[in-house]
N, CA, C and O of each residue as an XYZ file, in Angstrom:
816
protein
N       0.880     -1.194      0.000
C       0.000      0.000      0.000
C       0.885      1.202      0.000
O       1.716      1.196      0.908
N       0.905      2.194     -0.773
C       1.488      3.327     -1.164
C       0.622      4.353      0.053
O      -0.518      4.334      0.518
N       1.771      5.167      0.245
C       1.291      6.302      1.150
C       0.999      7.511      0.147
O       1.381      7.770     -0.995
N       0.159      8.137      1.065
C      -0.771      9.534     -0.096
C       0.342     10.578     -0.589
O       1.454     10.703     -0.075
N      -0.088     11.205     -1.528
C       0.845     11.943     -1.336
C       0.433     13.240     -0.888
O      -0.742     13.558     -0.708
N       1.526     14.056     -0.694
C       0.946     15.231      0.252
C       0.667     16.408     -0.668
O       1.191     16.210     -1.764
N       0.091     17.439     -0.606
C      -1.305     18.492     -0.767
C      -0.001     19.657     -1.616
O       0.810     20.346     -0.997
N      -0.108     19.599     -2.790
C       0.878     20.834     -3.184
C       0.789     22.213     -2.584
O      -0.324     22.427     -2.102
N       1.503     23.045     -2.494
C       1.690     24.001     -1.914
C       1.285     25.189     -2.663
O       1.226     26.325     -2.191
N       0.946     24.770     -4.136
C       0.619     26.113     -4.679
C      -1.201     25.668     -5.284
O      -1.794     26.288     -6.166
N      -1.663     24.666     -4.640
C      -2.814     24.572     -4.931
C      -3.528     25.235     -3.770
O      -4.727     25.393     -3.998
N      -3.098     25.682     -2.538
C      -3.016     26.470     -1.266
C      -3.149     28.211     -2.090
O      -4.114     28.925     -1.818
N      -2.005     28.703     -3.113
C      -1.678     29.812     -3.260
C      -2.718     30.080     -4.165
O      -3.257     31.166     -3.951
N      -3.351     29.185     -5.481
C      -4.131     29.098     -5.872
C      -5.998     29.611     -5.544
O      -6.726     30.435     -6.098
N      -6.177     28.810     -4.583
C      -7.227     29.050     -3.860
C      -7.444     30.399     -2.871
O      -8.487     30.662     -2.273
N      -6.107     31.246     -2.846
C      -6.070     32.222     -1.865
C      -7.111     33.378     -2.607
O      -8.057     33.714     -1.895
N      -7.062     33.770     -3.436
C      -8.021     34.484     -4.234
C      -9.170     34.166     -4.143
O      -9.920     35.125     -3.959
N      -9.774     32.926     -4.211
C     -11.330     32.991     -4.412
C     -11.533     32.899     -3.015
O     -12.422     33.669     -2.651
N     -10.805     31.939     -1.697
C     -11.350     32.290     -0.464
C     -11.324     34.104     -0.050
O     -11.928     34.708      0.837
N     -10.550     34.502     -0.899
C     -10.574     36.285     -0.222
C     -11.716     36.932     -1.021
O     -12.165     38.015     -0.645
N     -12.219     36.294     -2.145
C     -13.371     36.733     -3.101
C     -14.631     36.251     -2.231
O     -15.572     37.045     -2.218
N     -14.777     35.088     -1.520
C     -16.011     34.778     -1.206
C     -16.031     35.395      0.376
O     -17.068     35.437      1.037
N     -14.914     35.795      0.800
C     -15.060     36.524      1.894
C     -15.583     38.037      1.473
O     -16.500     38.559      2.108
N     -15.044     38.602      0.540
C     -15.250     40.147      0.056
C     -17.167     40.533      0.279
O     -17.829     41.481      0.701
N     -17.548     38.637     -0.511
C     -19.003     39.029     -1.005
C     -19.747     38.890      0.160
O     -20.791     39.521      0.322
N     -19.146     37.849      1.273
C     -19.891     37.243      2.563
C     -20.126     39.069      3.572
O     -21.184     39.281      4.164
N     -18.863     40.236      3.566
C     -18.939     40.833      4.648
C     -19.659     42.204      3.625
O     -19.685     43.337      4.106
N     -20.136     41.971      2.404
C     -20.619     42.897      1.575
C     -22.521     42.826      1.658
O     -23.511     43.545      1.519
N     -22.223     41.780      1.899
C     -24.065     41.468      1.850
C     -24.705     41.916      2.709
O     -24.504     41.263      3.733
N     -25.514     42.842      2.886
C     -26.224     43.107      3.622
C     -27.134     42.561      4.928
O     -28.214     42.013      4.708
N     -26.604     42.754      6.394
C     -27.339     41.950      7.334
C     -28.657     42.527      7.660
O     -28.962     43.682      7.364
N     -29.599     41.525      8.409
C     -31.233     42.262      9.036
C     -30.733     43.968      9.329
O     -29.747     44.525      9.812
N     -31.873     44.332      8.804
C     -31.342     46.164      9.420
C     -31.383     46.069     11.046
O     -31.823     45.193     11.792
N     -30.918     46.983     11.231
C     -31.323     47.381     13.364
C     -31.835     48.647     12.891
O     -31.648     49.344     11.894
N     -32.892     48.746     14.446
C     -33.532     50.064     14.290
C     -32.695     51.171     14.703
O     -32.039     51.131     15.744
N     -32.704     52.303     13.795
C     -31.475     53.807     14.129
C     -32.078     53.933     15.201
O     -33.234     53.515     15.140
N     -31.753     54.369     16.234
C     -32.387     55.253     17.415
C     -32.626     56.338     17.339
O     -31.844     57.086     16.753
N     -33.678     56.761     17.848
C     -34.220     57.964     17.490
C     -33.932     59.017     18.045
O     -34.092     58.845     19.254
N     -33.620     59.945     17.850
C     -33.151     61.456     18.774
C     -34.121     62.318     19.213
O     -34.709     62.997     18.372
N     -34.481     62.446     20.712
C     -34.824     63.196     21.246
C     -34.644     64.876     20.809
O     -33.542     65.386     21.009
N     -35.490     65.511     20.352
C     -35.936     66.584     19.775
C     -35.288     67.744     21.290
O     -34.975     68.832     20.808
N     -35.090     67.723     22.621
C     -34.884     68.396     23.556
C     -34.034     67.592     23.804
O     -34.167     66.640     24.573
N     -33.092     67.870     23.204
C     -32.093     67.203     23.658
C     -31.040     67.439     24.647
O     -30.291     67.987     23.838
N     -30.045     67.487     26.270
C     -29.785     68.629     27.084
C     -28.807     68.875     26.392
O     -28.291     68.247     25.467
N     -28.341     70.657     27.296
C     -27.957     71.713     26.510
C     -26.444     71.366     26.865
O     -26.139     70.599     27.778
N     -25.665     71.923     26.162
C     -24.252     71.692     26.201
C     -23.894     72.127     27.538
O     -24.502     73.124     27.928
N     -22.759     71.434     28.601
C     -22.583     72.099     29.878
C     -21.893     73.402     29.745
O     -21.093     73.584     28.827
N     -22.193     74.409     30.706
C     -21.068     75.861     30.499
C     -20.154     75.411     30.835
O     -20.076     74.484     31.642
N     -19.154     76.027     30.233
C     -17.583     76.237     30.316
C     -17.576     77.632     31.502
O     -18.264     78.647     31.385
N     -16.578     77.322     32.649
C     -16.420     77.859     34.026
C     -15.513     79.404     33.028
O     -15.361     79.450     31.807
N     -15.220     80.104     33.695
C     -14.628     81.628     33.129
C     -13.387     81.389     33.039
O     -12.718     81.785     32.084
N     -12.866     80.650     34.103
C     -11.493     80.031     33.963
C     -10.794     78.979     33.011
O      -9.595     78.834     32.771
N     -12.147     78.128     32.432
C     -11.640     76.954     31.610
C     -11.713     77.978     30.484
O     -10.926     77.802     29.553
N     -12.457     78.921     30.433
C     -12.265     79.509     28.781
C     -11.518     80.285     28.448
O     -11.569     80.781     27.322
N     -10.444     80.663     29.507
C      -9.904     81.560     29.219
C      -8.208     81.382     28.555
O      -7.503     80.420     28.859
N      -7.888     82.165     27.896
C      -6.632     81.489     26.710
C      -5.307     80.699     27.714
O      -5.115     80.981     28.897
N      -4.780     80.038     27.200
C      -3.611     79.190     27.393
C      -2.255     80.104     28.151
O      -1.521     80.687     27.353
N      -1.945     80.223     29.554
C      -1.484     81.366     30.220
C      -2.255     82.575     31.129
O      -1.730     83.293     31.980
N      -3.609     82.573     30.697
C      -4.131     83.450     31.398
C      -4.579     82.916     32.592
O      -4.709     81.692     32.573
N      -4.906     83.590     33.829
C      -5.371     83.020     34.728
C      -6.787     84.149     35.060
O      -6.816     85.368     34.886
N      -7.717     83.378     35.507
C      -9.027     83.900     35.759
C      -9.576     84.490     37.519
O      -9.416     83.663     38.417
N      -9.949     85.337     37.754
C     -10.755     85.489     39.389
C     -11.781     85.675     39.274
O     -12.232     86.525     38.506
N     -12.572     84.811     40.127
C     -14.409     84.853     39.985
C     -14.147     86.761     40.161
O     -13.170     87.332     40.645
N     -15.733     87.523     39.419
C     -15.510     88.308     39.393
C     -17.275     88.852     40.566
O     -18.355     88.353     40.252
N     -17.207     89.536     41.395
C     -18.302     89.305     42.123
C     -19.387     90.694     41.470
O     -19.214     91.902     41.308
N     -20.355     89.881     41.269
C     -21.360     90.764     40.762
C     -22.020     91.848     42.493
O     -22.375     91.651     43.655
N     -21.793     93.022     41.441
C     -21.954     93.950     41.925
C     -23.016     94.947     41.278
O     -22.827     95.320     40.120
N     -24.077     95.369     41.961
C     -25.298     96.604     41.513
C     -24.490     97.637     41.131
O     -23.619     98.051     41.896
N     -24.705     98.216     39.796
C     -24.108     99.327     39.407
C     -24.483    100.597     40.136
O     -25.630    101.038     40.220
N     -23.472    101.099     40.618
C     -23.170    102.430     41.315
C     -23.180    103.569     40.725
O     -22.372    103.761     39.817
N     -24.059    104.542     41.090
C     -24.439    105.873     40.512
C     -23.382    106.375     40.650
O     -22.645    106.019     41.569
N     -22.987    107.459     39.658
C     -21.997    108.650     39.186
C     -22.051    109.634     40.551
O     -23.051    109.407     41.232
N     -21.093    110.772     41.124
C     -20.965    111.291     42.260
C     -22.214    112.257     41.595
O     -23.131    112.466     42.388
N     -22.358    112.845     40.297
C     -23.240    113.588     39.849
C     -24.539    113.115     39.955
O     -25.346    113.892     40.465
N     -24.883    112.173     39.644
C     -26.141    111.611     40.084
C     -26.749    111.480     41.294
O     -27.977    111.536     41.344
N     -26.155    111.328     42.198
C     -25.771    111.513     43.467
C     -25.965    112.376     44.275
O     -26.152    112.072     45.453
N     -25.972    113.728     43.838
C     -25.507    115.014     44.260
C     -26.671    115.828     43.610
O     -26.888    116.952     44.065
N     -27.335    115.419     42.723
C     -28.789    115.298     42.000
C     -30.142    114.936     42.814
O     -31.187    115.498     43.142
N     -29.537    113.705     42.946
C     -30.939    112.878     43.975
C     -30.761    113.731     45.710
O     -31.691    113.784     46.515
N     -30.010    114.044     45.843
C     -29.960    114.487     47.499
C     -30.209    115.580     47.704
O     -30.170    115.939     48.881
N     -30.665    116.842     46.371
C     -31.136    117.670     46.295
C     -32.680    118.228     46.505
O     -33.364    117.951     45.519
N     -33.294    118.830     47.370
C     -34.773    118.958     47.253
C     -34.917    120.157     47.496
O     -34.680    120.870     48.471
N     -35.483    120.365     46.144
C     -35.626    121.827     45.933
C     -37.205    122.118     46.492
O     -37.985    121.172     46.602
N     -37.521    123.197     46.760
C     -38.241    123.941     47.484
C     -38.860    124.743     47.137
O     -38.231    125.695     46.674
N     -40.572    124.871     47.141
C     -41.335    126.060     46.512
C     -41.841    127.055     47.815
O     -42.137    126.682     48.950
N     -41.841    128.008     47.437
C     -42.310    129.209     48.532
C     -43.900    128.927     48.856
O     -44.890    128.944     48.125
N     -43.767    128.722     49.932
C     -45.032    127.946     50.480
C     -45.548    129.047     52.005
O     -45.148    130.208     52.093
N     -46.477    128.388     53.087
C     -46.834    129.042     54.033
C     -45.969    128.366     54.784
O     -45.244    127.431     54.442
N     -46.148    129.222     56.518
C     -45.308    128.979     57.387
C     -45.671    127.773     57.693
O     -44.778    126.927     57.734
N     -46.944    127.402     57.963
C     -46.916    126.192     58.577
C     -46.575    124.985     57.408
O     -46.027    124.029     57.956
N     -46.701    124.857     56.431
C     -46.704    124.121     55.639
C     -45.091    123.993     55.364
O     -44.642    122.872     55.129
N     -44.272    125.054     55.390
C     -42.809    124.905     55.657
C     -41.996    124.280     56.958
O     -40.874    123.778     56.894
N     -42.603    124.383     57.855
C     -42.258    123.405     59.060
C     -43.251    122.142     59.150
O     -43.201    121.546     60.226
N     -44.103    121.666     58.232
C     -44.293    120.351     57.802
C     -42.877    119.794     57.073
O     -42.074    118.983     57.534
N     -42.844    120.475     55.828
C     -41.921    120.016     55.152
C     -40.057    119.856     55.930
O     -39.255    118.927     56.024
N     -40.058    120.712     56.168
C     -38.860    120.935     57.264
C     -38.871    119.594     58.133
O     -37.740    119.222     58.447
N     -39.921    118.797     58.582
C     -40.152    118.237     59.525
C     -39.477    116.319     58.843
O     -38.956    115.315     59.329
N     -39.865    116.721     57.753
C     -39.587    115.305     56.719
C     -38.207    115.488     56.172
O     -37.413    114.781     56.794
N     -37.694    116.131     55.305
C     -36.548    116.526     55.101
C     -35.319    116.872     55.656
O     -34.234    116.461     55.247
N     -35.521    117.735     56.718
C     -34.422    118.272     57.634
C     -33.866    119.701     57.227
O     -32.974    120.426     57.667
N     -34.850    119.791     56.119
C     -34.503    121.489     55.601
C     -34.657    123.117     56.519
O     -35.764    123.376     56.992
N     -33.712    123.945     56.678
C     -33.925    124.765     57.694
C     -34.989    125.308     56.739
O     -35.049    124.759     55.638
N     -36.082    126.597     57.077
C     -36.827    127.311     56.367
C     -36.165    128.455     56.640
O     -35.352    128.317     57.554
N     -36.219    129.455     56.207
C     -36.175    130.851     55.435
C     -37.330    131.814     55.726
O     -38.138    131.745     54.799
N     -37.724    132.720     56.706
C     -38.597    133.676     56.658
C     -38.436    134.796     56.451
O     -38.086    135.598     57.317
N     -38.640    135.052     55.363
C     -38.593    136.628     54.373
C     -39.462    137.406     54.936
O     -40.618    137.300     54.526
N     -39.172    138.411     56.033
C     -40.291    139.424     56.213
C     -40.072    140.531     55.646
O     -38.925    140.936     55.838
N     -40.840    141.316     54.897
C     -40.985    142.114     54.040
C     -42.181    142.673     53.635
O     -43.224    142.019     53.659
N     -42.110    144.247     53.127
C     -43.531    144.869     52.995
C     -43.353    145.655     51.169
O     -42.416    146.251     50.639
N     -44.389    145.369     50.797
C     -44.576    145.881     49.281
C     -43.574    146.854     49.643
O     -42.407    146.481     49.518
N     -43.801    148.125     50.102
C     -43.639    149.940     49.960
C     -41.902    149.867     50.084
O     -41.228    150.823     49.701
N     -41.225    148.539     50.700
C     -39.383    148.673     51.284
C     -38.969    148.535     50.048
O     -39.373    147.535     49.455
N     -38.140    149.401     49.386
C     -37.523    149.535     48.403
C     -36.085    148.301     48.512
O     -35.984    147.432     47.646
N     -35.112    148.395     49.621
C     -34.318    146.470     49.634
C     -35.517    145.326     49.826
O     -34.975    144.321     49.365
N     -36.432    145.059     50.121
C     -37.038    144.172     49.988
C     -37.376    143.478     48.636
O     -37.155    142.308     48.322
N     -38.286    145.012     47.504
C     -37.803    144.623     46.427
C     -36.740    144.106     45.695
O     -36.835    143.039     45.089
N     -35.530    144.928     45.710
C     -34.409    144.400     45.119
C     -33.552    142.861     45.627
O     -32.726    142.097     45.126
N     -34.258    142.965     46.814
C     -34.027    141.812     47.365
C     -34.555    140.680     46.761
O     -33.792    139.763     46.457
N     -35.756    140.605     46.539
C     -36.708    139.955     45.463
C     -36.259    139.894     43.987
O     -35.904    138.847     43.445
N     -36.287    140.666     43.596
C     -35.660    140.937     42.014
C     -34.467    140.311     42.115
O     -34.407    139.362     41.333
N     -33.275    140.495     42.912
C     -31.969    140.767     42.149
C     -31.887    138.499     42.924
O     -31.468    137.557     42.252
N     -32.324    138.431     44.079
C     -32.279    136.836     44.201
C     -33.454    136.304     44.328
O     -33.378    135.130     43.964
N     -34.514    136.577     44.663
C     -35.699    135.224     44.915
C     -36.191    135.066     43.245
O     -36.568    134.001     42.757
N     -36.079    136.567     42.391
C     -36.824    135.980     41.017
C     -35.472    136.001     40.182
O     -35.845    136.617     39.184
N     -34.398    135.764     40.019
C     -33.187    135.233     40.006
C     -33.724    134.057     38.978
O     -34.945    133.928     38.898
N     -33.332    133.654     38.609
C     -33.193    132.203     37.892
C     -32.239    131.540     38.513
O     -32.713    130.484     38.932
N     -30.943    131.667     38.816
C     -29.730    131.050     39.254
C     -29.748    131.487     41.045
O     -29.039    130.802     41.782
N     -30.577    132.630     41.653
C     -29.953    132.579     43.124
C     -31.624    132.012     43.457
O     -31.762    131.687     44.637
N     -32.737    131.873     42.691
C     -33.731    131.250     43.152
C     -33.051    129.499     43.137
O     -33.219    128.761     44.107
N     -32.528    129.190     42.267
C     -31.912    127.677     42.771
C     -31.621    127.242     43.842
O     -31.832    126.159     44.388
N     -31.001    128.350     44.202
C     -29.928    128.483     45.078
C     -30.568    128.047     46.316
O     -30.346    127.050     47.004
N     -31.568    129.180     46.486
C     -32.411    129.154     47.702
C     -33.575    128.137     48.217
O     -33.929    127.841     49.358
N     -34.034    127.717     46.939
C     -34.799    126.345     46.816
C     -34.174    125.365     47.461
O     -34.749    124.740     48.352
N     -32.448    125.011     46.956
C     -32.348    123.584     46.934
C     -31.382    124.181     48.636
O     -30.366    123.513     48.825
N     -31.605    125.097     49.544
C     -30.975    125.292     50.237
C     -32.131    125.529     51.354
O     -31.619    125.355     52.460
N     -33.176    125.783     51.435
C     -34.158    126.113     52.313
C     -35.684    126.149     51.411
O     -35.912    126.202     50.203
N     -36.467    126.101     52.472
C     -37.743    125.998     52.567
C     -38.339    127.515     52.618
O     -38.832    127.811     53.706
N     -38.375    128.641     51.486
C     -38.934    129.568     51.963
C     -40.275    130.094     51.954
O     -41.200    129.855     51.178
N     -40.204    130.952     53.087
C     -41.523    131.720     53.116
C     -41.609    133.286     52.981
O     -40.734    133.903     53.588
N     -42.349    133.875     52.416
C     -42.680    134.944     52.120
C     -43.818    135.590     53.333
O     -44.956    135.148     53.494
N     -43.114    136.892     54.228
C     -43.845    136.944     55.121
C     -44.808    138.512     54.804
O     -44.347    139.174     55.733
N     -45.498    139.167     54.318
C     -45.462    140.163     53.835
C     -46.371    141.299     54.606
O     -47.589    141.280     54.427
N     -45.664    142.472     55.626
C     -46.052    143.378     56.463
C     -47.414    144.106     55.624
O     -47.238    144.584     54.503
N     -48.861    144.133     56.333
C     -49.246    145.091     55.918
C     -50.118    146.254     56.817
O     -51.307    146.514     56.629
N     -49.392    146.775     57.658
C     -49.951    147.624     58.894
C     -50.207    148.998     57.691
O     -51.237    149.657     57.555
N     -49.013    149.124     56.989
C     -49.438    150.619     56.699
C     -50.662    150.470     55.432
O     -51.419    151.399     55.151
N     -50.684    149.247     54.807
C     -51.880    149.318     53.857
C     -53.047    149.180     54.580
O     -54.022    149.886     54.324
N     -53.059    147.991     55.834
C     -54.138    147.801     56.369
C     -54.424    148.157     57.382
O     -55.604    148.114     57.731
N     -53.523    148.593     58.138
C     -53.566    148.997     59.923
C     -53.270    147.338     60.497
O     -52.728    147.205     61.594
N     -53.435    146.818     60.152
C     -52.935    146.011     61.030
C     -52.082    144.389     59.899
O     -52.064    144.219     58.680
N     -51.576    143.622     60.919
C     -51.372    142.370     60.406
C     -52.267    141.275     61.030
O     -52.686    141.364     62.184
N     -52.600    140.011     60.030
C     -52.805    138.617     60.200
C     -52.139    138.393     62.009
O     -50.997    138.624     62.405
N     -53.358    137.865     62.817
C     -52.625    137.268     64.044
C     -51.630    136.517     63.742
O     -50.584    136.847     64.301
N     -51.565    135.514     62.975
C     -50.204    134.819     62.977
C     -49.035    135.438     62.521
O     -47.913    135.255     62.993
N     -49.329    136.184     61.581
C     -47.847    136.863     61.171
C     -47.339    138.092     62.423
O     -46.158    138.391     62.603
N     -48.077    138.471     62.916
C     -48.071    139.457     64.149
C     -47.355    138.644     65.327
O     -46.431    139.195     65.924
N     -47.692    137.555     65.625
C     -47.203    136.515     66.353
C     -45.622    136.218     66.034
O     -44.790    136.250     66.940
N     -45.188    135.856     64.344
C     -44.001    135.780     64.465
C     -42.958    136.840     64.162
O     -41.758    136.569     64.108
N     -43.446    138.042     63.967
C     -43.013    138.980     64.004
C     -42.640    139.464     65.328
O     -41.702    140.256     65.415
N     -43.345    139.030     66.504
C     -42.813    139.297     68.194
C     -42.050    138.207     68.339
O     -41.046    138.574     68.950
N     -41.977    136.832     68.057
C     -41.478    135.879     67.824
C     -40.094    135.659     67.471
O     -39.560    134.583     67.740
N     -39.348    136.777     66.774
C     -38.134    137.067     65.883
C     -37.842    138.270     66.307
O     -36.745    138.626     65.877
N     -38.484    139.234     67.129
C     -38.090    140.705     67.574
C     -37.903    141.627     66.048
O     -36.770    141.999     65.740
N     -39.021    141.934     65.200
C     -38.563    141.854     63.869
C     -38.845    143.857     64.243
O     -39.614    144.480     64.975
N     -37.863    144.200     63.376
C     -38.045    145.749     64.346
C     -37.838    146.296     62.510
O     -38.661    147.204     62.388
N     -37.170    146.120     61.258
C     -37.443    146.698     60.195
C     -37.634    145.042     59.002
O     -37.858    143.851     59.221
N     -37.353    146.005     57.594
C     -37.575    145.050     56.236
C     -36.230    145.675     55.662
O     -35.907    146.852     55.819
N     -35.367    144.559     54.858
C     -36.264    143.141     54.888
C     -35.334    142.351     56.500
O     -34.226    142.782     56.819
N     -35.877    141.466     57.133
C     -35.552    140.782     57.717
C     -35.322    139.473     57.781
O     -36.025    138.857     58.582
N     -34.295    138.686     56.976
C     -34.179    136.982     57.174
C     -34.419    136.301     58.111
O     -33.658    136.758     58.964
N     -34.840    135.683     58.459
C     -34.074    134.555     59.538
C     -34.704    133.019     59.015
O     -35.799    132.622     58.616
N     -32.982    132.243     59.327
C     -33.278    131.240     59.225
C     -33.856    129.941     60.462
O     -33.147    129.718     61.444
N     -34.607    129.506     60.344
C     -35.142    128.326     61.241
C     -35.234    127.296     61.057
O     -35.503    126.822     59.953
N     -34.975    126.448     62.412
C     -34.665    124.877     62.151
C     -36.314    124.792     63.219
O     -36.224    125.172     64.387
N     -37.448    124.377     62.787
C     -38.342    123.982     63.464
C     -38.376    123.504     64.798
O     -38.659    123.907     65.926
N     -37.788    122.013     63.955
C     -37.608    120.710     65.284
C     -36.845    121.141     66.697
O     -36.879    120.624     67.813
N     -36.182    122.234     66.214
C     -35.016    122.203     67.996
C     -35.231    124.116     68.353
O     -34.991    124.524     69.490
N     -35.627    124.965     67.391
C     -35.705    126.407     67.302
C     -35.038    127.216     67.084
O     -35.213    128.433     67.145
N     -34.138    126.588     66.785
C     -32.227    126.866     66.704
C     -32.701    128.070     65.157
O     -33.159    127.739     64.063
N     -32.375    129.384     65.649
C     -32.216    130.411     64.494
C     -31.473    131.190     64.039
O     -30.606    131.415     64.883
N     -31.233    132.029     62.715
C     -30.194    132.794     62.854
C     -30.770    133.710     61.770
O     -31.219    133.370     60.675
N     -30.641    135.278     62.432
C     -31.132    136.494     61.522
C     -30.624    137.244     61.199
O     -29.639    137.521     61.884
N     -30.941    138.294     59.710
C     -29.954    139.027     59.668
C     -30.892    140.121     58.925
O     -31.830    139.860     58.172
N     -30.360    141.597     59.364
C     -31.402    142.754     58.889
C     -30.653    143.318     57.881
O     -29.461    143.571     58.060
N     -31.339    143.593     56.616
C     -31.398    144.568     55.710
C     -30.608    143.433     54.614
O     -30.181    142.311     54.886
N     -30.584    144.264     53.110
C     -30.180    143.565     51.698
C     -28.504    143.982     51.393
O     -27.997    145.057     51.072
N     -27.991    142.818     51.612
C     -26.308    143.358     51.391
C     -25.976    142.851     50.056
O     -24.799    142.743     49.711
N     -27.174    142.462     49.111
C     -26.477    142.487     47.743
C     -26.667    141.072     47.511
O     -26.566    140.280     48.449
N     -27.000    140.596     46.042
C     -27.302    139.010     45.420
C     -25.955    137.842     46.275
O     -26.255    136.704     46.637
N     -24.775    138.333     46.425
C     -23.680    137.212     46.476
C     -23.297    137.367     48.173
O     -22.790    136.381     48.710
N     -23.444    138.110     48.669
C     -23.820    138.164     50.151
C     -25.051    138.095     50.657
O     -25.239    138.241     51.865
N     -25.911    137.894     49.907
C     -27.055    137.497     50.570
C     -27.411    136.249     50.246
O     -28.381    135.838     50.883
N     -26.765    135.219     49.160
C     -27.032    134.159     48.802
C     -25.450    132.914     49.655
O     -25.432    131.879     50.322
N     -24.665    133.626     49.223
C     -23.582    133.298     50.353
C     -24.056    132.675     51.974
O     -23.682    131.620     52.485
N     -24.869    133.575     52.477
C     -25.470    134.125     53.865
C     -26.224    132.526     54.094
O     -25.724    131.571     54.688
N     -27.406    132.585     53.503
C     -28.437    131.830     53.209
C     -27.604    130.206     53.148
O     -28.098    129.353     53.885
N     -26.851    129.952     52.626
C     -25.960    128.865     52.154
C     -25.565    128.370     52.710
O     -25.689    127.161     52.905
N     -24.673    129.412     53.382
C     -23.598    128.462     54.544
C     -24.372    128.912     55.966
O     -23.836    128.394     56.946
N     -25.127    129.475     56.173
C     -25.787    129.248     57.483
C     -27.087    128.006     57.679
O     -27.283    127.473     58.771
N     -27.958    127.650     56.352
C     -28.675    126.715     56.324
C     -27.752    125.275     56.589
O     -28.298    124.301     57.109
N     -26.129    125.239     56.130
C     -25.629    124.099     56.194
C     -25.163    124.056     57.654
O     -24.873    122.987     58.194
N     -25.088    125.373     58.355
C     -24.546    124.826     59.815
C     -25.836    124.507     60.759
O     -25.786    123.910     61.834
N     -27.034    125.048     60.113
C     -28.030    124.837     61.068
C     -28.701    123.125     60.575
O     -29.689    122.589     61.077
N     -27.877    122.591     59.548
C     -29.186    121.145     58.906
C     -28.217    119.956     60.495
O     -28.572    118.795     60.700
């Protein structure tokens, strides 16, 4: 009995082609489909990036603390202003009473020639009526003995009240404590607005 003989080596090299051909067609053919999964329409949102992770390669970041934006010194200096209409006495030590504004009592009679100019040259002022507004509460006190023979009990009252002996006569008053300060006759728009100014600020 003859032994087999053994398997040539190029009937191996032969066959290498069509086993790589029937492999080509085996991983080409199409398998059962799978179902795509479907994408959620809300889908979540990308996470934020921290201030520090975004910031360039070398830079370094400090939380930065939120802060309410802060008014301008002008704005400021705006709002803390309360200007003032010439009102009655009592209604000026209402207001005085909320604010802390000294008032201003202008006593004065039509016929006083500084009373007028006193009037003219600062209360109808455009620039020293500011002045006096955003600095006091005034009142207009106005004498009329020689038109009428007499005055209003109340104005008669603070006229003994102030020792008021001519026109025009200032004085300033702090209601709440009585604390006053007066001064007789018209020394002119920039001394009399001066006056008014820095004595309302030592009496607030």
């Amino acid at each position: 009995m003859s032994a087999p003989r053994p398997i040539s080596p190029w009937w191996a090299i032969a066959l290498a082609p069509v086993a790589l051909g029937m492999g080509w067609l085996a991983g080409g053919m199409p398998g059962p489909e799978r179902p795509t999964p479907a994408i959620s329409a809300a889908s979540p949102p990308a996470p934020a990036i921290p201030a520090a992770a975004a910031s360039a390669p070398g830079e370094t970041t400090s939380p930065v603390e939120a802060r309410p934006a802060e008014p301008s010194a002008v704005a400021d200096a705006r709002s803390a202003v309360v200007y003032s209409e010439w009102t009655t006495y009592d209604d000026a030590v209402r207001q005085s009473g909320e604010n802390g504004k000294p008032v201003l009592l202008d006593f004065n009679a039509d016929w006083c020639g500084p009373c007028q100019m006193l009037k003219q040259e600062v209360f109808e002022n455009a620039a020293g009526a500011a002045t006096v507004k955003a600095a006091v509460i005034p009142v207009s006190l106005v004498d009329r003995v020689r038109e009428n023979g007499s005055n209003a009990p109340a104005l008669e009252q603070l006229q003994q009240r102030f020792d008021v002996q001519a026109f025009p006569t200032l004085v300033l008053l702090v209601p709440a404590t009585g604390r006053h300060v007066q001064r007789v006759g018209y020394a002119g728009s920039d001394e009399t607005l001066r006056w008014i100014t820095e004595t309302a600020a030592q009496l607030r």
